[in-house]
C-alpha positions in Angstrom: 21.0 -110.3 87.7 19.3 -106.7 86.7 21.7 -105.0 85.0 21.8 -101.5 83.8 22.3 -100.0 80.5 21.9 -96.2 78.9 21.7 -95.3 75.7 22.6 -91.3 74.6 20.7 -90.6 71.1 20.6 -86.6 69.5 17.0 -85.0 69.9 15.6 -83.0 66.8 12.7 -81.6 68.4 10.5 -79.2 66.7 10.1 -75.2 67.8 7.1 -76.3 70.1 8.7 -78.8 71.6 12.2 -76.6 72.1 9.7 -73.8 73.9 8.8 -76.4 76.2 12.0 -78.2 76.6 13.4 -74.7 77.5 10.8 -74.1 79.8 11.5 -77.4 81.6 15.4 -76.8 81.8 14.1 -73.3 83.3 11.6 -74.7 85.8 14.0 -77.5 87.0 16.7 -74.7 88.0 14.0 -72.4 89.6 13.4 -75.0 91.9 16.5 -75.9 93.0 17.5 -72.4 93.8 14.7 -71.8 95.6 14.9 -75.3 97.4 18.6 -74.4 98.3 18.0 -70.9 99.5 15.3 -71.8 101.4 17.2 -75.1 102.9 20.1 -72.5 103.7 17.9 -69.9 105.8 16.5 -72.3 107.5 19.9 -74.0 108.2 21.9 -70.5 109.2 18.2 -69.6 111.7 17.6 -73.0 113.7 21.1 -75.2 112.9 18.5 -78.2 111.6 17.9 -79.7 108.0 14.9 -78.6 106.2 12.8 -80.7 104.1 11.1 -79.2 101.3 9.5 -80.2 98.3 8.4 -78.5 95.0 5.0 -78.6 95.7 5.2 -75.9 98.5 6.4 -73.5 95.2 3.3 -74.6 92.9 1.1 -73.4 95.5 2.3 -69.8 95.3 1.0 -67.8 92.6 4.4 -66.2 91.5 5.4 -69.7 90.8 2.1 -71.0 89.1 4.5 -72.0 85.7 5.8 -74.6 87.7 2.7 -76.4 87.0 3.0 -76.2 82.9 6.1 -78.8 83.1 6.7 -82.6 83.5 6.4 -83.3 87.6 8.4 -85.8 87.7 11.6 -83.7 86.4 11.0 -81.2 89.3 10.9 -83.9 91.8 14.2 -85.2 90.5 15.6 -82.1 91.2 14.5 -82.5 94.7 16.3 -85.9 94.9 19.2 -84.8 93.6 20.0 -81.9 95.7 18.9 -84.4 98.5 21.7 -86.6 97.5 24.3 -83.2 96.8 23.5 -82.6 100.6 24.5 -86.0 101.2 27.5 -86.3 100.1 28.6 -83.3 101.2 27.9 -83.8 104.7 29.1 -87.4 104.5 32.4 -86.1 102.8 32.9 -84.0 105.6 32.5 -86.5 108.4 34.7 -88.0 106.7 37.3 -85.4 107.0 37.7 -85.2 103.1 37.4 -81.6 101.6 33.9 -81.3 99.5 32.2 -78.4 97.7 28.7 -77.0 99.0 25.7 -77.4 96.8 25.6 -73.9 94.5 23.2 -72.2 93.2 22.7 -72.9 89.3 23.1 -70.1 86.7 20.8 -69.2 83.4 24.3 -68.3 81.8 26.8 -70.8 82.7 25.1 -73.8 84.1 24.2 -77.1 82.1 20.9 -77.3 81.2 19.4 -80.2 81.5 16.6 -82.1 83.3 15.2 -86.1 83.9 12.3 -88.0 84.3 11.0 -91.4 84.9 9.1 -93.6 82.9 5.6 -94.4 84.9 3.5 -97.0 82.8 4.7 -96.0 79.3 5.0 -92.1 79.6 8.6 -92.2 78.2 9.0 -94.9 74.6 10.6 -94.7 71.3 8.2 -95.7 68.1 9.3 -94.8 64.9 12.2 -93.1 65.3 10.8 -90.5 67.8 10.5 -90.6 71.2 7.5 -89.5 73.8 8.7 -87.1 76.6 6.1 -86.5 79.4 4.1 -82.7 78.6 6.1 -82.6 75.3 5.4 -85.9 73.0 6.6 -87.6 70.1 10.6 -85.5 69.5 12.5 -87.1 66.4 15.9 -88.7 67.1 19.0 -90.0 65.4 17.8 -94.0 66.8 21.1 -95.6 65.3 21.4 -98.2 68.4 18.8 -100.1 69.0 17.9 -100.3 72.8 18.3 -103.9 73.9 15.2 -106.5 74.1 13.2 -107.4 76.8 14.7 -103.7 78.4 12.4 -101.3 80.0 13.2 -97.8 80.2 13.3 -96.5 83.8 14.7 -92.6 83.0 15.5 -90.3 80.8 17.5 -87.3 81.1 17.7 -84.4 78.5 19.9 -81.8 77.8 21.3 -79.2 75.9 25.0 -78.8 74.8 26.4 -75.6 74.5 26.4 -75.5 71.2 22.8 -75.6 70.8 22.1 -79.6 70.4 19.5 -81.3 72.2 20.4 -84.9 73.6 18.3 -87.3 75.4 20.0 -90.7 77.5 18.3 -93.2 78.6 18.7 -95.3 81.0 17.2 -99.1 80.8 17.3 -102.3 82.8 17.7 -105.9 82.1 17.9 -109.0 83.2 21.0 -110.5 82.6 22.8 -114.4 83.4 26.2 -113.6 83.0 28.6 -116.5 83.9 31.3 -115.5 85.8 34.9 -116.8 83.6 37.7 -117.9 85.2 40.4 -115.9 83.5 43.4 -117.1 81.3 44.6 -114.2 79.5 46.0 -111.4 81.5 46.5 -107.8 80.8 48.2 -105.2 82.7 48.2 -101.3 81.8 50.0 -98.1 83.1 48.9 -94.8 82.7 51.0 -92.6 79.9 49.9 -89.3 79.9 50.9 -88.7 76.3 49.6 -92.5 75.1 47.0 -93.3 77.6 48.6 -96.3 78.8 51.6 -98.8 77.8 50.5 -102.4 78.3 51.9 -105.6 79.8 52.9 -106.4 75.7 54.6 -103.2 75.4 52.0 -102.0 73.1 50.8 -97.7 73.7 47.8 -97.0 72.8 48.5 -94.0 70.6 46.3 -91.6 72.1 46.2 -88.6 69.7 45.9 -85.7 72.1 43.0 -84.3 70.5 42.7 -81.4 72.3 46.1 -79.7 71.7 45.5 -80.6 67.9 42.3 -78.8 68.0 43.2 -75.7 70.0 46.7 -75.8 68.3 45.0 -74.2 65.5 43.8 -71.5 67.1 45.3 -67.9 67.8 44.6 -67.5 71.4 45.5 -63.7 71.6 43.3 -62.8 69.0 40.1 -60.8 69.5 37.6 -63.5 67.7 38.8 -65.9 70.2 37.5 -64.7 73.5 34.3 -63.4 71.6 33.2 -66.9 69.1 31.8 -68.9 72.3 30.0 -71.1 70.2 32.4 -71.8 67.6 35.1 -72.5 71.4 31.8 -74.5 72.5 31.2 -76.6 68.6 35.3 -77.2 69.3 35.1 -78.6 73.0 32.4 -80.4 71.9 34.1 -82.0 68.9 37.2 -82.8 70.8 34.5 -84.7 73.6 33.0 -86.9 70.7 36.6 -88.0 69.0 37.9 -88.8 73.1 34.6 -90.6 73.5 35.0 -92.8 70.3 38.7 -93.8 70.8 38.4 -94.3 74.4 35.0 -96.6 73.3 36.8 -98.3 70.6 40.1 -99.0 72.8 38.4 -100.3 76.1 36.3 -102.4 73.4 39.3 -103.9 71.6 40.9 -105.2 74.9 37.8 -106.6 77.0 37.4 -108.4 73.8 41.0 -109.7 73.7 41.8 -110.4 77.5 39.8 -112.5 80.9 41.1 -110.2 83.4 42.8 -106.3 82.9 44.3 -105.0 85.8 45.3 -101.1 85.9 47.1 -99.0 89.2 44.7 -97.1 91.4 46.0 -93.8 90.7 44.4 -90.3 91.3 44.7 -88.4 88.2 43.3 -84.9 90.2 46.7 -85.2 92.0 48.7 -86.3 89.5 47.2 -83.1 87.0 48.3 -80.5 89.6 51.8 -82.4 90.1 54.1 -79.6 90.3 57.7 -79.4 88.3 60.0 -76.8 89.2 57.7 -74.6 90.6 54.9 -74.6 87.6 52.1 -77.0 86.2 53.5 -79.2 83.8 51.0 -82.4 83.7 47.3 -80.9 83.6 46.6 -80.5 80.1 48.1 -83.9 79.4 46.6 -86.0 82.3 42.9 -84.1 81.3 43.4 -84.6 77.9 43.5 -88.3 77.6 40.0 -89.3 79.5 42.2 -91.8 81.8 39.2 -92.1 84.5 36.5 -92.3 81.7 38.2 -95.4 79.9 38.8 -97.1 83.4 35.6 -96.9 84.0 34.6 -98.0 80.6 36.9 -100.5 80.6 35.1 -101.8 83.8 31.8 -102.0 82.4 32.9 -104.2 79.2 34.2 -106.6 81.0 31.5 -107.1 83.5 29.3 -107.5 80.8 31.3 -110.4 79.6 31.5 -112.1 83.0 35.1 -111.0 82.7 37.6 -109.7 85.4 38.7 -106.3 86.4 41.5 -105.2 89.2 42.5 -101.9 90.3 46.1 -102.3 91.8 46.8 -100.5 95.2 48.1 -97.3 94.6 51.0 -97.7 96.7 52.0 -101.1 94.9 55.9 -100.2 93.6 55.4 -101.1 90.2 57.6 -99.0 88.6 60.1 -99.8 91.1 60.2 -103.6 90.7 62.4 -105.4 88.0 59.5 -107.9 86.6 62.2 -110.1 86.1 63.6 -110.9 89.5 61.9 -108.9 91.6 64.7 -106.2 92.5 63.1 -103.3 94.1 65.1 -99.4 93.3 64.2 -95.8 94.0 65.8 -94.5 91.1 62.2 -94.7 89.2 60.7 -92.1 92.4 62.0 -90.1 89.9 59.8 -89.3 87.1 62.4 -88.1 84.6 64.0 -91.9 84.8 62.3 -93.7 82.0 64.8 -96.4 81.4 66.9 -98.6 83.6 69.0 -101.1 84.1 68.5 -103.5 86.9 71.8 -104.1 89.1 71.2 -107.4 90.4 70.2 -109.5 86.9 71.1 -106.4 84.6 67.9 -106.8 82.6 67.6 -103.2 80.7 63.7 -101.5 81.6 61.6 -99.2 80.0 59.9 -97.2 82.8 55.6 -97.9 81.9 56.9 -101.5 80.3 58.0 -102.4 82.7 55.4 -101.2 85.3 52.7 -102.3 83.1 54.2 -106.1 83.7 54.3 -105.7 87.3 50.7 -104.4 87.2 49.7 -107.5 85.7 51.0 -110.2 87.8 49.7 -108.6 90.6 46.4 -108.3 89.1 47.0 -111.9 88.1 48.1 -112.8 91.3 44.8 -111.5 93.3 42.1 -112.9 90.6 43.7 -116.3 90.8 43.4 -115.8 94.4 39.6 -115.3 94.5 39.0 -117.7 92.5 40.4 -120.1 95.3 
């Protein structure tokens, strides 16, 4: 099986190599303005799609810079805004609301660009690796890329605070042996713990971001005018979500065959209104919930092991684990512990749910398995 892998290391790239970097994140969002405007007009003027490509803009003399960059990373930005058409089309043949491709900003947009690797253009020696049209940049290499990987892209970018990254994104060839499982786990989302699992363990997230901006005086006049110490902040607060949210999806592929979570939409659940105001945003986008489910996919796939996203609409908070009573006190979010009236076995609210969430996830891997 190929599998996929990427790899994010920080870039230290001399004042050469930042000129041309800079001139590549520059190039890359010339041409997909000009690609979208272009793809508009001709839209709004015959009602039909229009193909374009970046070589029609290296031909025209006001756009002769295009030629100084990497190729490939302006023909990525074709594919891209192929695929942003895509999707938004598809999205709205689906009836589902989507949001038009825009125009990117020198100001406000990320900058960033990719490329592909064509016959050893992009490879780490030494602690450095070779970009195409820029060379050998240094980076932090403290995770060695897999054996017997080959680097396919590379995409490169600049934070807001002024870092340079590089990812990149290998392939493999990997046997994994699909387990049976044996050990279960089941987890429900806590906005202010991540999730409660079927042992009735939370997992202590620390809300890093109202720690961090906790400390700050948000009606003063350095905080609207220190963007970059705001951007160093956000930036901060991304890395310590990343590594606990890493660490924690780690810790239980590692101890469990098969996790099962609910299939919840935490967009809807971060504008859930209470008495007429926002009450759950901060704390649903705070905790990375849709990140570590995805992680948490990944981990176990790579160790043959299973993963089960619950139907949404499965009561679990609504079921008495032990005998299978089913109330509507719990449609009420402000219940968080109850008794059950037909065995009178006392509940914690995500406990509870988390142990329903696992024997049905239990329930439907045993049942493919069959």
């Amino acid at each position: 099986m190929i599998m996929l892998k990427a790899y994010k290391y920080r870039l230290y790239p001399n004042n050469r190599q930042i000129n041309m970097i800079e001139r590549t994140f520059g190039c890359a969002r010339k041409v997909w303005n000009l690609m979208l405007a272009d793809k508009i007009a001709h839209y709004n003027e015959t009602g039909k799609s229009l193909t374009v490509t970046p070589a029609k803009y290296k031909r025209m003399a006001e756009y002769a810079y295009l030629k100084e960059v990497d190729s490939l990373a302006l023909a990525n930005v074709q594919l891209d805004l192929q695929d942003a058409y895509k999707s938004f089309f598809n999205r709205i043949k689906n009836g589902k609301k989507a949001g038009f491709p825009k125009f990117k900003s020198k100001k406000t947009g990320r900058k960033s660009y990719s490329t592909n690797n064509q016959k050893g253009s992009v490879r780490i020696e030494n602690s450095k690796i070779r970009l195409p049209k820029i060379g050998f940049v240094k980076l932090v290499y403290h995770r060695p890329i897999m054996e017997n990987s080959k680097i396919k892209t590379v995409t490169v970018s600049k934070t807001p605070s002024g870092k340079y990254f590089v990812s990149v994104l290998t392939e493999y060839e990997n046997q994994i042996l699909k387990s049976i499982p044996k050990t279960f786990a089941g987890l429900d989302f806590a906005m202010h713990g991540l999730f409660v699992d079927s042992d009735g363990r939370s997992a202590g997230y620390p809300n890093f971001f109202r720690q961090s901006f906790s400390k700050t005086d948000k009606n003063s006049h350095n905080h609207a005018k220190m963007r970059l110490k705001i951007s160093r902040l956000h930036e901060k607060i991304a890395n310590q979500r990343n590594d606990f949210l890493h660490k924690t999806a780690k810790n239980l592929a590692d101890r469990f065959d098969c996790i099962a979570v609910e299939d919840i939409s935490v967009k809807a659940m971060a504008k859930r209104k209470k008495k007429g105001s926002f009450s759950f945003g901060k704390s649903v986008s705070d905790n990375g919930w849709s990140k570590f489910v995805e992680m948490l996919r990944c981990k176990l796939a790579w160790q043959g092991k299973t993963f089960i996203k619950v139907d949404k609409w499965f009561p679990s908070s609504q079921l008495c684990h032990n005998c299978g009573f089913q109330t509507d006190i719990t449609k009420d979010l402000s219940v968080r512990k109850w008794t059950c009236p037909k065995c009178g076995m006392a509940h914690d609210r995500d406990y509870n749910a988390a142990v329903n969430i696992r024997e049905e996830g239990k329930r439907i891997a045993l049942a493919k398995t069959q």
